[in-house]
C-alpha positions as CSV (number, residue, x, y, z in Angstrom):
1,X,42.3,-21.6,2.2
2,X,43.2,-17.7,2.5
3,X,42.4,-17.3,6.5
4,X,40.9,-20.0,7.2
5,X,37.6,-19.4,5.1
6,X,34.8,-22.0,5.4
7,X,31.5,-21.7,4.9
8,X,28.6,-23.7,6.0
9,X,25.1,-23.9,7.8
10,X,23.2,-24.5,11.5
11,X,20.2,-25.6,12.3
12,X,17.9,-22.9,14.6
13,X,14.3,-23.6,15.6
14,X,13.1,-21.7,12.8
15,X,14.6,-23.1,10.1
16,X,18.7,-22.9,9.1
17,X,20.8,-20.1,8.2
18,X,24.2,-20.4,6.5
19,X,27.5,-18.6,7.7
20,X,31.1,-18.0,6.9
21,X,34.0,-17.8,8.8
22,X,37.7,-16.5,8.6
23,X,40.3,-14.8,10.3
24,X,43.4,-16.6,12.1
25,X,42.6,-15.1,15.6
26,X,40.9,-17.1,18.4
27,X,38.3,-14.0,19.9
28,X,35.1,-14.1,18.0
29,X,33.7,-11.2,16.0
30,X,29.8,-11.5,14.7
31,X,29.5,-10.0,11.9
32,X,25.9,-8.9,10.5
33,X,25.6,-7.6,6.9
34,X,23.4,-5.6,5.2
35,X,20.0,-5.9,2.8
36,X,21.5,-7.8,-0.1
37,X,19.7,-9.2,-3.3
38,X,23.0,-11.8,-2.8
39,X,22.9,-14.7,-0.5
40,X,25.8,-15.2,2.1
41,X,26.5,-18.7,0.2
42,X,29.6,-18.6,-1.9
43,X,30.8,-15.3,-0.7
44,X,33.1,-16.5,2.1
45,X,36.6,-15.5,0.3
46,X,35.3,-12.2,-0.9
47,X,34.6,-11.3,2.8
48,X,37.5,-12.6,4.0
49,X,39.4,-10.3,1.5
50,X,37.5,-7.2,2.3
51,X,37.8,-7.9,6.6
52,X,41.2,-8.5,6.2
53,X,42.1,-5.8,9.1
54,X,40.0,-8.2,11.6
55,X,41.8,-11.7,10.6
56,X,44.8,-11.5,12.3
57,X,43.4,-10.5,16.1
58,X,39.9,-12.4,15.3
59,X,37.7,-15.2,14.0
60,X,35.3,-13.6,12.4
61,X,31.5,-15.2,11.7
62,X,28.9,-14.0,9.1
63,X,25.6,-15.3,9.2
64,X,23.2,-14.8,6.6
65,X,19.5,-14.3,7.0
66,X,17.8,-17.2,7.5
67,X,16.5,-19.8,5.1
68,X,12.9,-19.4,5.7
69,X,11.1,-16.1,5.9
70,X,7.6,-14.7,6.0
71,X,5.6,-11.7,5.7
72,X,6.1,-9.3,8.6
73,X,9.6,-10.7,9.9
74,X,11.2,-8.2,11.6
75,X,15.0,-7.3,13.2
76,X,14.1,-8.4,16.5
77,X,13.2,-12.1,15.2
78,X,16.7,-12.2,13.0
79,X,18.7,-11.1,16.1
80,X,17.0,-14.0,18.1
81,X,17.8,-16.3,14.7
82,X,21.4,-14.8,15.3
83,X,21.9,-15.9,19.4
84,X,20.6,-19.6,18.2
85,X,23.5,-19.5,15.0
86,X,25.6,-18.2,17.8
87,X,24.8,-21.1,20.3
88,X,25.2,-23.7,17.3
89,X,28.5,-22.8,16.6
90,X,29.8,-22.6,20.5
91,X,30.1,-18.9,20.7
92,X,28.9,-17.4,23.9
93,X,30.2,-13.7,23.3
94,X,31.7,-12.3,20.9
95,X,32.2,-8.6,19.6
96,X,29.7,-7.8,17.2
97,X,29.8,-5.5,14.1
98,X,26.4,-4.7,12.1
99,X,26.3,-3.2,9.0
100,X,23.1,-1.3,7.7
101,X,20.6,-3.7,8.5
102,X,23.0,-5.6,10.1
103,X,23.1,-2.5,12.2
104,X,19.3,-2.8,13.2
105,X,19.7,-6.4,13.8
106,X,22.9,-6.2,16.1
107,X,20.8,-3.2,18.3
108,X,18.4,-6.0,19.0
109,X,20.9,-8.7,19.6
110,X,22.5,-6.0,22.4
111,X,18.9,-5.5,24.0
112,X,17.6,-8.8,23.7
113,X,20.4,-11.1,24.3
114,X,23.0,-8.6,26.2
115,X,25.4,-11.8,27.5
116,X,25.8,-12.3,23.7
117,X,27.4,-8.8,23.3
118,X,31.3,-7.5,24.2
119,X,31.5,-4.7,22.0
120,X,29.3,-3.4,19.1
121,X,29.9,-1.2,16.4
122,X,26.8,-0.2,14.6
123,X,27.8,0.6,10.7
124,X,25.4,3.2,8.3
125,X,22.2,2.5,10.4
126,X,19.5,3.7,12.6
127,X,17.5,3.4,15.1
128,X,13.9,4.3,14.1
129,X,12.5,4.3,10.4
130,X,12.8,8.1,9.1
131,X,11.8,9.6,5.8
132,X,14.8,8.7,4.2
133,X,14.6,5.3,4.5
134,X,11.0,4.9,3.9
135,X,11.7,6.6,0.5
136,X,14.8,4.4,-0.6
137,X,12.6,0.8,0.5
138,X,9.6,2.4,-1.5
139,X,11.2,2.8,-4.4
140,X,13.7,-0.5,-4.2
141,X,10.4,-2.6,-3.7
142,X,8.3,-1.4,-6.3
143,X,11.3,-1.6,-8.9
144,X,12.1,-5.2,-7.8
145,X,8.2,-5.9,-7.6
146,X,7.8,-4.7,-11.1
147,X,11.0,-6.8,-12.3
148,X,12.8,-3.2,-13.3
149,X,16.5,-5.1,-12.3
150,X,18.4,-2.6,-13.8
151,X,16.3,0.7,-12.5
152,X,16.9,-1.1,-9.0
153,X,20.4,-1.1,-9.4
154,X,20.6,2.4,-10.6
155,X,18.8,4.1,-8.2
156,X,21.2,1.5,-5.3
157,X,23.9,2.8,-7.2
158,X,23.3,6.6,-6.6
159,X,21.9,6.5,-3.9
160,X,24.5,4.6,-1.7
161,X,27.6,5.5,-3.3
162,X,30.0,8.2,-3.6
163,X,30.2,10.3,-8.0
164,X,33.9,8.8,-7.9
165,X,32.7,5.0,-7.4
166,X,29.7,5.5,-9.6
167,X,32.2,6.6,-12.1
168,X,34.3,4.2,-12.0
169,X,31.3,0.8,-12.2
170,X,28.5,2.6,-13.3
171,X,29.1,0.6,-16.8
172,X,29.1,-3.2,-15.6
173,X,26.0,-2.6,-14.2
174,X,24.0,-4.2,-17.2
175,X,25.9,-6.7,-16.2
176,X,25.5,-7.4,-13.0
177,X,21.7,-6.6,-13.5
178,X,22.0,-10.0,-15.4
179,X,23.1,-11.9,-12.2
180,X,21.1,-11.1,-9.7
181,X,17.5,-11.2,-11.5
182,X,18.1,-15.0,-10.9
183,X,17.5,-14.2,-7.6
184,X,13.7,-14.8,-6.3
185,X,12.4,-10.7,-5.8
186,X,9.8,-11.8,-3.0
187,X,12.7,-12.2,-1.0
188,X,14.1,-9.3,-1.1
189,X,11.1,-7.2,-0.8
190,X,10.5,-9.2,2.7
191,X,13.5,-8.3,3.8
192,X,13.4,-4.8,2.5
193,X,10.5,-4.0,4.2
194,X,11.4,-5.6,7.5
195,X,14.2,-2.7,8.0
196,X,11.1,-0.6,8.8
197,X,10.7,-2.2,11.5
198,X,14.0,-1.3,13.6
199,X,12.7,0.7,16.6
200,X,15.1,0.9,19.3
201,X,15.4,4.8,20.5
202,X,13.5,4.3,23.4
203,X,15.2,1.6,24.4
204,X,18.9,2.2,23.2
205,X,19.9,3.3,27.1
206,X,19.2,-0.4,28.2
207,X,22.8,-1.2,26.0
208,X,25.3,-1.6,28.4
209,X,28.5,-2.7,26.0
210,X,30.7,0.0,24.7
211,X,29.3,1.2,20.8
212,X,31.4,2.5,17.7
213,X,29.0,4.5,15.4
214,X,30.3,4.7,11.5
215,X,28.5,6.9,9.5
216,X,28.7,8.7,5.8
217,X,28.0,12.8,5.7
218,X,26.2,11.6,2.4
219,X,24.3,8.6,3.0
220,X,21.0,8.8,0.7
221,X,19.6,5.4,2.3
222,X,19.2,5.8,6.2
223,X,20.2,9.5,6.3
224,X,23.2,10.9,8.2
225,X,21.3,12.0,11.1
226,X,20.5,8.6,11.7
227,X,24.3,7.7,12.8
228,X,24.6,10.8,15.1
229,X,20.9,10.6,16.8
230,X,22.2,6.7,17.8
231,X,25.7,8.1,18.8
232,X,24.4,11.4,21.0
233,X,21.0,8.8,22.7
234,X,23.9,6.4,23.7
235,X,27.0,9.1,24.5
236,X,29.0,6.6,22.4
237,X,32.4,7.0,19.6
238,X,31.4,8.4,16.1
239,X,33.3,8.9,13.3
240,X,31.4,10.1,10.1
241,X,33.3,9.8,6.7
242,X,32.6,13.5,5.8
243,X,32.8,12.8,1.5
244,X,31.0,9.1,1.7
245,X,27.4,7.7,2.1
246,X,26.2,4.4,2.7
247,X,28.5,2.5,1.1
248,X,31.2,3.6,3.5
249,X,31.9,0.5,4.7
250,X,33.0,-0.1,1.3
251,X,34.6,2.4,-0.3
252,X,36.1,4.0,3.4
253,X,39.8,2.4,3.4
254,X,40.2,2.7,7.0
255,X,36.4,1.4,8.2
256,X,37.3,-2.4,9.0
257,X,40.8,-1.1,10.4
258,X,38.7,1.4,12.7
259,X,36.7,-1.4,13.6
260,X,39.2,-3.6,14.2
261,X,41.4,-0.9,16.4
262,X,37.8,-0.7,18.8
263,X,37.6,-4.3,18.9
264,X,41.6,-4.8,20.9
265,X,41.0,-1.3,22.5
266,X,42.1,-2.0,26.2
């Protein structure tokens, strides 16, 4: 199996989450992702593929959002779901990387369950709702609410990624707007709204582990500001991908190998 790839699930007290795993090295890395209309389950490959940079120094874990969610879930409760997946599977400490949401979650993690935490590199997020964001989950929640599938992915399309991508897949999106309406909207729209509820500024001092900020000069979805207001309150390393948005962590060839250069920094 390419690097090792598995996938499977844990049991937490609230519920079960699935994960994936990969990467021929023997330190752990934690990886959170971001809002996604996708579940984890099937996906293992893919992200092995796409963290390639991190498999040969690293085992790297990706756990999904739980099974279960409710009304008014918030990042705090999915970074305690994450210490439990982390317990479940052995993993004491391990570097962690959050993406986006990921990126909310894994501040939480650092606060809540700092033993938990070697390095962190926070990924095209923030650390207190803004305008920006309000906007983007307004709009992505009524669309999905209303069953518009392809106006959702439209308006995801331009607002997290650069003219040249958009260019270059703007026309399998009918198609892809055919996969994922399978996938149950009240879902989403939970976890949409719960990124609203990322408040850490006050408390971002309290991290003690050394932080990597990646940012995008364009990002429509949690604002660019965002990255450098987490960056200056913790006095941390930013890079910000002058010509990307959002979608950095995507379209950026260097992101994972900047991540994984942070991670075996002496």
């Amino acid at each position: 199996m390419f690097f090792d790839t598995i996938e499977g699930s844990v049991d937490i007290s609230r519920g079960s989450m699935d994960y994936a795993a990969f990467g021929q090295g023997r330190k752990p890395v934690v990886l959170i992702p971001g809002l996604s209309l996708r579940r984890l389950r099937g996906s293992g490959l893919m992200l092995a593929k796409m963290y390639k940079p991190l498999c040969k120094d690293f085992r790297v874990v990706v756990f999904d959002r739980r099974d279960d969610i409710f009304e008014g879930i918030t990042a705090a409760d999915f970074a305690d779901d994450i210490a439990e997946g982390m317990d479940a599977l052995g993993i004491k400490r391990a570097h962690i990387t959050g993406i986006s949401q990921g990126g909310m979650i894994a501040q939480y993690l650092a606060l809540r369950h700092p033993e938990k935490t070697a390095r962190l590199v926070l990924g095209v997020t923030l650390c207190r709702p803004n305008d920006t964001i309000r906007e983007a989950i307004g709009r992505w929640t009524e669309l999905i609410s209303t069953g518009d599938m392809k106006g959702f992915l439209n308006d995801m399309l331009h607002r997290c990624y650069s003219d040249a991508y958009i260019k270059k897949y703007e026309h399998i999106m009918p198609v892809l707007a055919r996969f994922v309406d399978t996938v149950p909207p009240d879902r989403f729209v939970t976890l949409a709204k719960s990124c609203l509820t990322c408040d850490t500024y006050d408390r971002l001092g309290e991290i003690r582990s050394p932080v990597l900020v990646l940012g995008g000069r364009r990002d429509k979805v949690v604002s660019p500001q965002a990255s450098e207001e987490i960056a200056e309150k913790l006095g941390c390393e930013l890079y910000m991908y002058e010509k990307l948005g959002h979608s950095a962590y995507e379209e950026a060839p260097d992101f994972n190998k900047r991540i994984n250069d942070f991670f075996i920094k002496k």
